[in-house]
LUMLUMTI-16579 format. One record per atom (N, C-alpha, C): residue in one letter; atom name; z, x, y. Coordinates in pm, whole numbers, plus 50000, padded with zeros to 5 digits. Layout:
N
> A|CA|Z|X|Y;
...
# end
This chain:
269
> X|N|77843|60453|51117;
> X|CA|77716|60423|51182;
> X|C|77644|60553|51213;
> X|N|77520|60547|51181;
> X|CA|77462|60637|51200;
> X|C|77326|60637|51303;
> X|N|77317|60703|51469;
> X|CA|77202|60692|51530;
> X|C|77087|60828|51516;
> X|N|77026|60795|51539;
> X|CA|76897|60883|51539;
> X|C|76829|60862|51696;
> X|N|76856|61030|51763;
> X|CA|76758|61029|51897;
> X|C|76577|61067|51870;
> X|N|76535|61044|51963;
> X|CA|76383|61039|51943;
> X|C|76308|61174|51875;
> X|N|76427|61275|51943;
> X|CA|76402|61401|51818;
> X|C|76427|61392|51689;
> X|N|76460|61295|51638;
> X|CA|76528|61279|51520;
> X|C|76668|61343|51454;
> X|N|76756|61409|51593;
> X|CA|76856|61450|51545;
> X|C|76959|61290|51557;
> X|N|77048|61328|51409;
> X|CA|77107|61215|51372;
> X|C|77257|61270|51457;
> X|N|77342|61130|51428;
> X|CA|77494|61136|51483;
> X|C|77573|61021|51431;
> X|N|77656|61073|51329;
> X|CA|77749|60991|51288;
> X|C|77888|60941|51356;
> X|N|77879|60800|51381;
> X|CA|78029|60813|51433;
> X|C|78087|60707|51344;
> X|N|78188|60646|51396;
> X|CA|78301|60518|51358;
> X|C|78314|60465|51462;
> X|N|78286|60320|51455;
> X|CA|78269|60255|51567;
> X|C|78456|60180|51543;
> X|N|78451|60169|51697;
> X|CA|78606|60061|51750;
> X|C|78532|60020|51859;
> X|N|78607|59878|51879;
> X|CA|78645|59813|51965;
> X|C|78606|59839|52117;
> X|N|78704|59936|52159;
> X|CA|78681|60037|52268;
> X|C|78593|60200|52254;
> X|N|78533|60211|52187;
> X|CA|78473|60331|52168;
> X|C|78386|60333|52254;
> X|N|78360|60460|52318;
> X|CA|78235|60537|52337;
> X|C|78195|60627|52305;
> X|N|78030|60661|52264;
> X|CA|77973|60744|52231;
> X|C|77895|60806|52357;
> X|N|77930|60931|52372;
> X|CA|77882|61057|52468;
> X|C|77772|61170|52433;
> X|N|77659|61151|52480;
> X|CA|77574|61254|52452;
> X|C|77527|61312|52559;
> X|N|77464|61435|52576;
> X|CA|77404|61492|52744;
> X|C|77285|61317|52752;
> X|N|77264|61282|52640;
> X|CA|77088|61164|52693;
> X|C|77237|61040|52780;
> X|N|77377|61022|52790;
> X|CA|77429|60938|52807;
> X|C|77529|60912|52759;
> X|N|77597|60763|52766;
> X|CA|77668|60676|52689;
> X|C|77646|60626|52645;
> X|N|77685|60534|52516;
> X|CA|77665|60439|52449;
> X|C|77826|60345|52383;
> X|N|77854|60211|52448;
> X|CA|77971|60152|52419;
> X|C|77941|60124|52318;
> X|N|78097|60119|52221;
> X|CA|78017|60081|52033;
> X|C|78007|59921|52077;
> X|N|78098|59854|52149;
> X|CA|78040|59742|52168;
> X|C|77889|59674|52173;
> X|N|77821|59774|52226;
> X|CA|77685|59749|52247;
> X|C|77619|59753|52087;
> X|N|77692|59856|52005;
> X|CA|77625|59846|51824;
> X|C|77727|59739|51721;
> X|N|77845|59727|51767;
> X|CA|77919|59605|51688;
> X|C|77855|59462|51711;
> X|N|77814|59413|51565;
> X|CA|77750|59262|51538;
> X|C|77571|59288|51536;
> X|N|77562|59432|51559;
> X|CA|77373|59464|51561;
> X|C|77354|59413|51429;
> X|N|77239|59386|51423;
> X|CA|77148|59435|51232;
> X|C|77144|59572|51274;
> X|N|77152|59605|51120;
> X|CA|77050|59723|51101;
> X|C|76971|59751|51123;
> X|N|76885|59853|51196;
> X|CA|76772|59920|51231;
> X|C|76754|59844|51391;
> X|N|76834|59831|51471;
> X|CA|76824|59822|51604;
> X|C|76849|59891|51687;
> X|N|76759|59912|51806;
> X|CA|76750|60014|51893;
> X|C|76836|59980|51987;
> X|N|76905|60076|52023;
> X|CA|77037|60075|52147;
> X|C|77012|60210|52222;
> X|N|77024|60167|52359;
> X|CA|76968|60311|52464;
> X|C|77088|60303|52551;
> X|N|77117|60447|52566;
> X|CA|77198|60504|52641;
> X|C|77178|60486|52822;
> X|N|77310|60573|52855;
> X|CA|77332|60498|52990;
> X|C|77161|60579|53073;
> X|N|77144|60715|52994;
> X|CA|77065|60774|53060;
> X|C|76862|60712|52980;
> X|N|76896|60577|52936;
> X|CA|76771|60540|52889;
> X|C|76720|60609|52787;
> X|N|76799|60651|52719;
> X|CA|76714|60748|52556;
> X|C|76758|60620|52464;
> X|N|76628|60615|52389;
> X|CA|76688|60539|52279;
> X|C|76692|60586|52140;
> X|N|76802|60512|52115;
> X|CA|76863|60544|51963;
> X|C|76861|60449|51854;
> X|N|76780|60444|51708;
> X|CA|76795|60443|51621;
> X|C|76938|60379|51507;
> X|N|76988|60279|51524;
> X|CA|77119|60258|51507;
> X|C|77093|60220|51310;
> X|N|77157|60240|51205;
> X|CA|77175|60232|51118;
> X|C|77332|60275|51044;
> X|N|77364|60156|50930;
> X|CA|77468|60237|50816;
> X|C|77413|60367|50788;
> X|N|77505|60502|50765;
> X|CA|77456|60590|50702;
> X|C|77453|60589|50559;
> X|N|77342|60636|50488;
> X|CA|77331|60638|50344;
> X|C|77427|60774|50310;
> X|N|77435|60734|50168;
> X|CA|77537|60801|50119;
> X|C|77479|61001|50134;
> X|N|77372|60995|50128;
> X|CA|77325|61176|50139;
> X|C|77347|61225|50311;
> X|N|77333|61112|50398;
> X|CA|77368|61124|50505;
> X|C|77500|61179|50539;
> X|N|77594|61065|50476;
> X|CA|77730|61079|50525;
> X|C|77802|61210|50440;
> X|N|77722|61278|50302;
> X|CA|77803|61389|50239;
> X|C|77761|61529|50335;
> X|N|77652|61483|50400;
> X|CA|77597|61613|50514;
> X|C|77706|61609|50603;
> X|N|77731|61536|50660;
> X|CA|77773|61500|50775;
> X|C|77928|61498|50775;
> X|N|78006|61513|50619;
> X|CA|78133|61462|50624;
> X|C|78216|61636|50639;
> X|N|78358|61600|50721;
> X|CA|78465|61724|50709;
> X|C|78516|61824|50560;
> X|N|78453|61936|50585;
> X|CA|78437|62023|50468;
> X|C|78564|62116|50491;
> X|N|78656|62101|50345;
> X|CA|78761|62167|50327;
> X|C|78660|62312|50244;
> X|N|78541|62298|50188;
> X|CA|78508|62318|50079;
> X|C|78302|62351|50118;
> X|N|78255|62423|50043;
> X|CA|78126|62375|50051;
> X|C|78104|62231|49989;
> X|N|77981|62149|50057;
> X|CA|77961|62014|49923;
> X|C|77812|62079|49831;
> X|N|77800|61972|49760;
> X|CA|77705|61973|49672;
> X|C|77621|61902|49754;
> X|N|77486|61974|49746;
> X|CA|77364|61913|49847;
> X|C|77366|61777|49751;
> X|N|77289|61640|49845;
> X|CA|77226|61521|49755;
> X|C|77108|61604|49684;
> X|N|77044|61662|49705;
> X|CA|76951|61707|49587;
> X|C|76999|61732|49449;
> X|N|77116|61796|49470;
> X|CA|77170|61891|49334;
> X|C|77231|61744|49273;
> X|N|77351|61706|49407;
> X|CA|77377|61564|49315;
> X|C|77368|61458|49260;
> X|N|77211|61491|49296;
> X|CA|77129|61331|49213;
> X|C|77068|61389|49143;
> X|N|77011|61516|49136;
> X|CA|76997|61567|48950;
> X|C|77132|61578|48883;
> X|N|77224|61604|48916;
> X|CA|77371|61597|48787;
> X|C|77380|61436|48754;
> X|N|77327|61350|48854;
> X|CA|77379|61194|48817;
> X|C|77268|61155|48726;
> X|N|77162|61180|48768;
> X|CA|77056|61179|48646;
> X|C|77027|61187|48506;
> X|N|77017|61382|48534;
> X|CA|77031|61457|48453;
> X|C|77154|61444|48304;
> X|N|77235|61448|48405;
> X|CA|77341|61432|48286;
> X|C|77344|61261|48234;
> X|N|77309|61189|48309;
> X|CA|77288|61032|48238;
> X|C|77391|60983|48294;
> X|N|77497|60982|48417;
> X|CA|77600|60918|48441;
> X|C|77586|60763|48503;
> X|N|77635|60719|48382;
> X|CA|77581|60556|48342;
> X|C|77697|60445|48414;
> X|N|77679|60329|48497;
> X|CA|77781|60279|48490;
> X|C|77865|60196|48363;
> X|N|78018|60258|48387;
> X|CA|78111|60239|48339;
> X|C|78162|60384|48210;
> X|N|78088|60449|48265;
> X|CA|78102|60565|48174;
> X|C|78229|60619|48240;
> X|N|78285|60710|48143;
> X|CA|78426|60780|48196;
> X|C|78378|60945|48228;
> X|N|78460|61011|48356;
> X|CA|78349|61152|48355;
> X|C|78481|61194|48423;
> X|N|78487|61309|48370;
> X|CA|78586|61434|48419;
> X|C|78492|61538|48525;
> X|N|78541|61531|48634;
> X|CA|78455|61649|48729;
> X|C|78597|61775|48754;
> X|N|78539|61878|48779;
> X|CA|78668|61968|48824;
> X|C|78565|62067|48889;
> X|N|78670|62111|49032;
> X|CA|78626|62169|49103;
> X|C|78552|62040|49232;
> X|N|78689|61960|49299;
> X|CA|78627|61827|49373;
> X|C|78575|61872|49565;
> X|N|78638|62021|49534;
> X|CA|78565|62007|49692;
> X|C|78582|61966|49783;
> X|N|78496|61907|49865;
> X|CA|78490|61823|50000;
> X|C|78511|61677|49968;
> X|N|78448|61608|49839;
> X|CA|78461|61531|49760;
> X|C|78301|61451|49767;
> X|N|78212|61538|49812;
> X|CA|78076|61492|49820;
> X|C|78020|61413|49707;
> X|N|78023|61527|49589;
> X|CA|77989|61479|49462;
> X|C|78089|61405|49399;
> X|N|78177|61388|49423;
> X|CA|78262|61273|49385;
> X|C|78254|61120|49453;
> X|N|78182|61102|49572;
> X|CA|78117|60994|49625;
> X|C|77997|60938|49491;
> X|N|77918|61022|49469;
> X|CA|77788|60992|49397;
> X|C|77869|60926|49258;
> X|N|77953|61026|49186;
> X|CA|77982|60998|49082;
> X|C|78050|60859|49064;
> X|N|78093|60824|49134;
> X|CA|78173|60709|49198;
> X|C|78110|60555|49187;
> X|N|77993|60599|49272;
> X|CA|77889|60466|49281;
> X|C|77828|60475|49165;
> X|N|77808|60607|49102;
> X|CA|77717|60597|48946;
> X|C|77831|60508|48821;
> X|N|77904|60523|48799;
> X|CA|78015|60449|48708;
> X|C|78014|60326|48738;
> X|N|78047|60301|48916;
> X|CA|78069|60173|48892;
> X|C|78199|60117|48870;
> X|N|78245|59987|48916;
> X|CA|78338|59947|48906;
> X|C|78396|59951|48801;
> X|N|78351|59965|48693;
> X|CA|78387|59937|48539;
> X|C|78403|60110|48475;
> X|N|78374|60207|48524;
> X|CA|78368|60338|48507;
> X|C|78515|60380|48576;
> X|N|78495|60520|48515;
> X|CA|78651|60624|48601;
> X|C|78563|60744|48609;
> X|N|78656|60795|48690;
> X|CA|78636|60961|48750;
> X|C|78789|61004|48759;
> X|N|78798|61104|48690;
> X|CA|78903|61202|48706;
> X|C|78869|61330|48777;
> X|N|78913|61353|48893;
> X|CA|78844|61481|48938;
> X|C|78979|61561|48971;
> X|N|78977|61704|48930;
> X|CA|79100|61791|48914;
> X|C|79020|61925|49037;
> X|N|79122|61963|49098;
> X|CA|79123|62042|49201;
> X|C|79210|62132|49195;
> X|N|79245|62236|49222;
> X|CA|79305|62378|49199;
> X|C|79395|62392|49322;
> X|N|79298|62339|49433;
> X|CA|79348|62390|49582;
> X|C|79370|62238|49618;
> X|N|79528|62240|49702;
> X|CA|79594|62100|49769;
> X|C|79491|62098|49888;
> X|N|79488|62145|49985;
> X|CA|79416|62163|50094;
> X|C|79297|62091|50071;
> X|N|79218|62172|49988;
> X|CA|79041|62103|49942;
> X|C|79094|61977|49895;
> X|N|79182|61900|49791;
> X|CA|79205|61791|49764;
> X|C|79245|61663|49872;
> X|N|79291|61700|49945;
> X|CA|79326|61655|50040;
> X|C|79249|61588|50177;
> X|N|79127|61711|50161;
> X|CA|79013|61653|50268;
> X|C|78885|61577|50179;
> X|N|78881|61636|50013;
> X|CA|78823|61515|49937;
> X|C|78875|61364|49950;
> X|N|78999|61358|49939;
> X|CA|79046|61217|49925;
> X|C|79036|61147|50076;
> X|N|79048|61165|50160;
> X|CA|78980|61138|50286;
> X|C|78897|61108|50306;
> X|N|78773|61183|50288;
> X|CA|78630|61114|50261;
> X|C|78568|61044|50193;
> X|N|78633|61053|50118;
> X|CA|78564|60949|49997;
> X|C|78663|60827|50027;
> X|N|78801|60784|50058;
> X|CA|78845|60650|50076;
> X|C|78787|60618|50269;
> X|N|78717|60739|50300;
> X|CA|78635|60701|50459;
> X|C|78527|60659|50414;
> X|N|78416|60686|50314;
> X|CA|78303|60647|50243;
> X|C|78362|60504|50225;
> X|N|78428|60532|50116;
> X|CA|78408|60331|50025;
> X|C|78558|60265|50089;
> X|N|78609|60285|50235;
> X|CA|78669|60178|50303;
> X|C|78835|60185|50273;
> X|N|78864|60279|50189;
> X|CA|79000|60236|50123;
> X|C|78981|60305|50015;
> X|N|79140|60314|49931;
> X|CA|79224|60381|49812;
> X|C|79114|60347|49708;
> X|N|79049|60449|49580;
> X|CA|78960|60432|49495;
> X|C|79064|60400|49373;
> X|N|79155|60353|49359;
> X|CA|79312|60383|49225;
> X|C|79238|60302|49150;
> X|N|79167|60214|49162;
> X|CA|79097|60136|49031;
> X|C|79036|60226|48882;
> X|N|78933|60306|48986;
> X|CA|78877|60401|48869;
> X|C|78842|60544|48987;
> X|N|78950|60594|49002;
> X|CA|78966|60716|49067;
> X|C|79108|60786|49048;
> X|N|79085|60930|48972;
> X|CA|79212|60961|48963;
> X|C|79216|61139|49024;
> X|N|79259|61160|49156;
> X|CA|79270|61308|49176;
> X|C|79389|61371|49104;
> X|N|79361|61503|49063;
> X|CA|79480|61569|49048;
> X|C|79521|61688|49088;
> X|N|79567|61758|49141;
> X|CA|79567|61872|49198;
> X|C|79621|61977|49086;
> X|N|79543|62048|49013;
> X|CA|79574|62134|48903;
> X|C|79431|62194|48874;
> X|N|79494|62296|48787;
> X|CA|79359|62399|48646;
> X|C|79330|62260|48571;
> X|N|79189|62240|48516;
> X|CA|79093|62172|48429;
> X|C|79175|62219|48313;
> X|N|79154|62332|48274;
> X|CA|79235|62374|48125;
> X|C|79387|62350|48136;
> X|N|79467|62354|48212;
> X|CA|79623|62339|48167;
> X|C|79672|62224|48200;
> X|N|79589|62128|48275;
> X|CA|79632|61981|48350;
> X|C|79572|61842|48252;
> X|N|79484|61888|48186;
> X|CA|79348|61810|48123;
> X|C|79450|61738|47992;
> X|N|79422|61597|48021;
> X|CA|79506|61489|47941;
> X|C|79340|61395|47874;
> X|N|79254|61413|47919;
> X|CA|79191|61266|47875;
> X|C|79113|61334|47736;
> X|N|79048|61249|47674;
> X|CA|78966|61280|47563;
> X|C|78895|61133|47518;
> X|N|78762|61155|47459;
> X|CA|78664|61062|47457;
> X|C|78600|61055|47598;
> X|N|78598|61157|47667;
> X|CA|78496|61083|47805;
> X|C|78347|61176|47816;
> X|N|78296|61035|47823;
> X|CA|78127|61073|47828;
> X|C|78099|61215|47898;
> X|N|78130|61201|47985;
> X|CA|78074|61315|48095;
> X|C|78190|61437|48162;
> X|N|78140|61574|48148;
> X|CA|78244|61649|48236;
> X|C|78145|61740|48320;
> X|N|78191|61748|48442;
> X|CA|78075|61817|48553;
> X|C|78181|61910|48630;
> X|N|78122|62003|48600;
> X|CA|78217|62156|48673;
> X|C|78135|62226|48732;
> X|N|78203|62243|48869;
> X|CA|78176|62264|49009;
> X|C|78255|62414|49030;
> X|N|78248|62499|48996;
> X|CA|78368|62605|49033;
> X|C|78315|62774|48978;
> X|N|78427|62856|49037;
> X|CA|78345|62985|49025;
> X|C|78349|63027|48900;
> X|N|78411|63022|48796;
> X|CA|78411|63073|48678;
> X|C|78408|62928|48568;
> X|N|78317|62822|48521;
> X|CA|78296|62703|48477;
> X|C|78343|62776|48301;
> X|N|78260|62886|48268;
> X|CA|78282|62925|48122;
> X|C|78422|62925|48105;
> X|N|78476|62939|48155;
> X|CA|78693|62902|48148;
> X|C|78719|62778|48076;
> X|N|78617|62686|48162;
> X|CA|78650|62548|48054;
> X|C|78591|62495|47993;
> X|N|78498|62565|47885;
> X|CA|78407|62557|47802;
> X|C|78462|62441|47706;
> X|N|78578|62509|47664;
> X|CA|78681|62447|47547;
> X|C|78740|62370|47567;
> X|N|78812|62375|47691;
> X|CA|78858|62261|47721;
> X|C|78768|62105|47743;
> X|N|78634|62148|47791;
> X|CA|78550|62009|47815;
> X|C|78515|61968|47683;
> X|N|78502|62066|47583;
> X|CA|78449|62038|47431;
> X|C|78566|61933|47379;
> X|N|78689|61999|47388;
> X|CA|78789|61881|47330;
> X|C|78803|61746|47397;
> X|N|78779|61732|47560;
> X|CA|78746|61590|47631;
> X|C|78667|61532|47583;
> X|N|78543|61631|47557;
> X|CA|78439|61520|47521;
> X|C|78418|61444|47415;
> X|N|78335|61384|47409;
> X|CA|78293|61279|47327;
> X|C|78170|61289|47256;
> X|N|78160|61297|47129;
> X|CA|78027|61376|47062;
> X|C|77882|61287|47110;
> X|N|77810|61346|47138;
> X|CA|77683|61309|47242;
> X|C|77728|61293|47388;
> X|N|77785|61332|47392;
> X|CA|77867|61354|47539;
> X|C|77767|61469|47645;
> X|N|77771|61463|47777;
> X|CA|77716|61590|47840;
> X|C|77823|61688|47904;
> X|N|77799|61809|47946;
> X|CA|77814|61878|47993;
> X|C|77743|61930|48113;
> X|N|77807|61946|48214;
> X|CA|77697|62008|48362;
> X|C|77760|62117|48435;
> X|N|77697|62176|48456;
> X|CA|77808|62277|48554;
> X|C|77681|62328|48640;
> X|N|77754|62337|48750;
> X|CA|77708|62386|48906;
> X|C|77768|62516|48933;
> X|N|77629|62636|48957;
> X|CA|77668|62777|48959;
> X|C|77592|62797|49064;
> X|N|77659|62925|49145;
> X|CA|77588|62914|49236;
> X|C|77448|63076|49252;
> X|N|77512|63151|49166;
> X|CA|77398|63277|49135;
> X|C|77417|63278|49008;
> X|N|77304|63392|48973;
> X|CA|77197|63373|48841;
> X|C|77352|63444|48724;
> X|N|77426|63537|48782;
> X|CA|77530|63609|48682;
> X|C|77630|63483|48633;
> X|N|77665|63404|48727;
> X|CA|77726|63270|48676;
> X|C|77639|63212|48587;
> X|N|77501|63211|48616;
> X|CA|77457|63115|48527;
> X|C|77419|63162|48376;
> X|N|77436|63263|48371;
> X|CA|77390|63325|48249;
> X|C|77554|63346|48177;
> X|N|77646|63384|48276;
> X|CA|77753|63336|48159;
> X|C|77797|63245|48138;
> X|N|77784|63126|48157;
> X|CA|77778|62972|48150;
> X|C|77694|62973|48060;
> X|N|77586|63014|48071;
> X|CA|77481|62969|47949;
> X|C|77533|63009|47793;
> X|N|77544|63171|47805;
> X|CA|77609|63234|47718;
> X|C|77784|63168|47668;
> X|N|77830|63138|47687;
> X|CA|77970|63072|47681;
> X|C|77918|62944|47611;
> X|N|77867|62878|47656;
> X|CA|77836|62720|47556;
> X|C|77718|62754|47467;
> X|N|77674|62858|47488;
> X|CA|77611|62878|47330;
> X|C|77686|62930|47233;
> X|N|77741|63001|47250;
> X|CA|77857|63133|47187;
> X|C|77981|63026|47146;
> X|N|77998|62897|47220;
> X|CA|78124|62799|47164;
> X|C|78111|62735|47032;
> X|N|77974|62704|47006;
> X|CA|77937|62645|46851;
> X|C|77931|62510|46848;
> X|N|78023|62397|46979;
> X|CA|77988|62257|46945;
> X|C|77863|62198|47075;
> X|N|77837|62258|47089;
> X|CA|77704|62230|47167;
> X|C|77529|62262|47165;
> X|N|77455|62155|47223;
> X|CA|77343|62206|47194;
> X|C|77290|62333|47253;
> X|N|77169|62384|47267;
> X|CA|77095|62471|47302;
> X|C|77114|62461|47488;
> X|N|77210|62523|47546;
> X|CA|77233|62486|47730;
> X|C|77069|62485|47780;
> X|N|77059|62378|47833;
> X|CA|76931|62393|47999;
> X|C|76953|62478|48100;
> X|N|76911|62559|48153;
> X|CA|76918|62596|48277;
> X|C|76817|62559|48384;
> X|N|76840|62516|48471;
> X|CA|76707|62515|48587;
> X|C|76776|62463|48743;
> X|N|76682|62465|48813;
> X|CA|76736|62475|48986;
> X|C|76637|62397|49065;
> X|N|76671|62265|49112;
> X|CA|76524|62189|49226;
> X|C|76522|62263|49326;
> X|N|76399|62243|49408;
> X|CA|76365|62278|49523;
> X|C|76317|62143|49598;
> X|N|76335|62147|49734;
> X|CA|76301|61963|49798;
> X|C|76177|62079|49906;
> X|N|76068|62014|49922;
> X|CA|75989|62070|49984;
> X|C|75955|61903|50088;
> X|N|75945|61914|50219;
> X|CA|75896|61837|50282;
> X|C|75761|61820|50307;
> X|N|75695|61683|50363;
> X|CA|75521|61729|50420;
> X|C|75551|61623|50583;
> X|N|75408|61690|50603;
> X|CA|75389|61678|50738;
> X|C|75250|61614|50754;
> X|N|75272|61497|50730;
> X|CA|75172|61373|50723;
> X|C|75138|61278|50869;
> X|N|74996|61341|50922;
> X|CA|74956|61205|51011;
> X|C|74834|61250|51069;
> X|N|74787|61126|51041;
> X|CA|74621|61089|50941;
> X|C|74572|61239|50866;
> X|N|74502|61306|50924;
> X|CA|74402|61377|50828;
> X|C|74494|61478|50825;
> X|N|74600|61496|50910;
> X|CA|74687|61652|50922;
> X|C|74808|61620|50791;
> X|N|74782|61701|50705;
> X|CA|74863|61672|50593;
> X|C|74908|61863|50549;
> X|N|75005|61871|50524;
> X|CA|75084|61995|50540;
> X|C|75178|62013|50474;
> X|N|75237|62115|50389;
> X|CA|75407|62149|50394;
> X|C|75430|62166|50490;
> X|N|75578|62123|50528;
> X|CA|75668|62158|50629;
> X|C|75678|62293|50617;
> X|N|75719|62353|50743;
> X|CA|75759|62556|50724;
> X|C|75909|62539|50663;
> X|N|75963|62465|50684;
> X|CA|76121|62467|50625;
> X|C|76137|62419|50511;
> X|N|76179|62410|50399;
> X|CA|76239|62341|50255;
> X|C|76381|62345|50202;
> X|N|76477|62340|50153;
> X|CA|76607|62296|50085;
> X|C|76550|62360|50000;
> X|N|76578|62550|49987;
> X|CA|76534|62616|49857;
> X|C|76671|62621|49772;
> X|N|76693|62753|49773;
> X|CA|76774|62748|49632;
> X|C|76927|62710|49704;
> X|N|76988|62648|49624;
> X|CA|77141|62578|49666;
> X|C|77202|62600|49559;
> X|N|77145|62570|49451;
> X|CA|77297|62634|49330;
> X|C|77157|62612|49209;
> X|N|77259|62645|49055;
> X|CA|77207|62657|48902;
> X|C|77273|62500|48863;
> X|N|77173|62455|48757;
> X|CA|77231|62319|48736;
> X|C|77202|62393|48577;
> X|N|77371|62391|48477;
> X|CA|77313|62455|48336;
> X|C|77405|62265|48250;
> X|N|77312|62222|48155;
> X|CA|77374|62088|48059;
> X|C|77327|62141|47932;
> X|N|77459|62063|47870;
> X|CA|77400|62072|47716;
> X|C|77557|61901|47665;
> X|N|77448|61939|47505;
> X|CA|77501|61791|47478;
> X|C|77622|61841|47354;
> X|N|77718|61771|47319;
> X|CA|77864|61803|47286;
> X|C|77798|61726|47076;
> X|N|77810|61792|46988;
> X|CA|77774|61770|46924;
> X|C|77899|61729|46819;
> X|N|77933|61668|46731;
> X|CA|78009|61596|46618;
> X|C|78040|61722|46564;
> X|N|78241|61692|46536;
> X|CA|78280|61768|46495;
> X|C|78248|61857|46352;
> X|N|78280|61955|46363;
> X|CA|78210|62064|46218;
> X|C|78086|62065|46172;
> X|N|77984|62012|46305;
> X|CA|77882|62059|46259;
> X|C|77849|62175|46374;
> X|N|77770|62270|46254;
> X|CA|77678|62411|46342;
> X|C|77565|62348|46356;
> X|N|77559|62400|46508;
> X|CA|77386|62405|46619;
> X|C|77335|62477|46491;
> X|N|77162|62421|46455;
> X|CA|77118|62465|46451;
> X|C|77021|62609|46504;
> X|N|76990|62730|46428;
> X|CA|76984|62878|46494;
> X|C|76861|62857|46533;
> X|N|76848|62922|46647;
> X|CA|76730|62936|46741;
> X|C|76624|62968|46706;
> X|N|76538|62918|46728;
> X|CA|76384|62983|46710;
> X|C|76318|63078|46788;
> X|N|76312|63212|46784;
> X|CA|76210|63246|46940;
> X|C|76088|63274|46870;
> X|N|75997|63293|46956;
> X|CA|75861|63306|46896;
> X|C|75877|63542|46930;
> X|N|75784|63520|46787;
> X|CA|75806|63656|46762;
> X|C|75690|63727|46884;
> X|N|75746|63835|46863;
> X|CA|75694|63933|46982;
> X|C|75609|63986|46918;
> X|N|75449|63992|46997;
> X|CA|75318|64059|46912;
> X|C|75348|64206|46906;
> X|N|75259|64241|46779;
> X|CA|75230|64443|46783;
> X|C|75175|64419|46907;
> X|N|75102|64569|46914;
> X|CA|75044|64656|47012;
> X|C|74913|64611|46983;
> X|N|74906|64624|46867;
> X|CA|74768|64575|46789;
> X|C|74693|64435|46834;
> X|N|74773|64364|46802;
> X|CA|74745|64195|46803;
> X|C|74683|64185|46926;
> X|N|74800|64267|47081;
> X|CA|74777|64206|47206;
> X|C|74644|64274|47242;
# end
């Protein structure tokens, strides 16, 4: 459950039975929010009122216990996008984190989909799998498989649509995601400065079964709307990481060679 005070600072809790929620504005018994609808107002002992709602899923990856940095919802609804993660598609992630982006990937598949997500560090695995069976209520074993290992020396699957790498050196498993994948398959990787991203870029061009890599990075800019006062916000969600994809192309064939446009004389310009 998630409340919102009149400042709009939010507060996630888990409601029981006997719970109370403590803020300087008061108390609040969860009794008083167990059996609400959604979007009902509940006020504390000290008369502030609060905003009562489920938290949405960008909510609860802000808000959840970090073994790990997470992946902002910005970044991870361009990789769910971007890369096309379709339900029932099969997708290898490595590098699981907090298990933020493994929430998204999760609801994107679909009951009929899998996620294999491989982790290096027990610790970080450990507070992923937590949150995410605190997200969706319970054990994901249907189509959820953690493993605590290297992407390159642990990596069993092949034919799966999608592989999304989250980690400091992604060009490591260039080869290895090429042999998972599945020809028209994607590739994504999450970098977090420009030297990662350029050898990521360089690495899946330089591999030969992939297309031409994307590179690019969102920015979320807010406004400040009411009636004629219309504004950017002074604050924005600037740079958070490199989002680099490319598509996994059929065996023994060569990418076609690049085109650049030629560089004018002295003359011309």
């Amino acid at each position: 459950m998630q409340l919102t005070d009149p400042k709009n600072k939010r507060h996630t809790i888990t409601l029981k039975e006997d719970g109370v929620f403590h803020t300087h504005k008061g108390a609040i018994p969860h009794s008083e929010l167990i059996g609400q609808p959604e979007g009902s107002v509940v006020r504390s002992s000290g008369n502030t009122p609060y905003l009562a709602f489920r938290h949405l899923l960008q909510d609860y990856t802000l808000a959840m216990p970090r073994g790990a940095a997470v992946i902002y919802p910005k970044d991870a609804s361009m990789i769910v996008g971007m890369a096309d993660i379709f339900p029932g598609a099969r997708v290898i992630e490595a590098g699981v984190g907090s298990g933020a982006l493994t929430c998204f990937l999760l609801r994107a598949v679909g009951p009929e989909g899998h996620v294999t997500s491989y982790e290096r560090r027990q610790e970080f695995a450990d507070v992923a799998s937590k949150n995410v069976e605190k997200f969706y209520g319970g054990p994901m074993d249907d189509n959820w498989r953690l493993v605590v290992g290297d992407l390159v020396t642990s990596i069993d699957e092949v034919d799966v649509d999608r592989v999304i790498l989250d980690m400091l050196a992604p060009w490591e498993c260039v080869d290895a995601a090429a042999k998972a994948l599945t020809p028209g398959g994607v590739i994504c990787c999450y970098v977090a400065t420009t030297t990662q991203m350029s050898k990521t870029v360089e690495a899946i061009r330089d591999h030969g079964c992939f297309t031409e890599p994307h590179a690019w990075e969102t920015l979320v800019r807010d406004w400040h709307v009411e009636g004629l006062a219309v504004r950017p916000d002074h604050r924005m969600i600037g740079h958070t990481g490199f989002l680099v994809s490319a598509r996994r192309m059929a065996d023994g064939v060569t990418p076609p060679p690049r085109r650049r446009r030629p560089k004018g004389t002295t003359e011309e310009l």
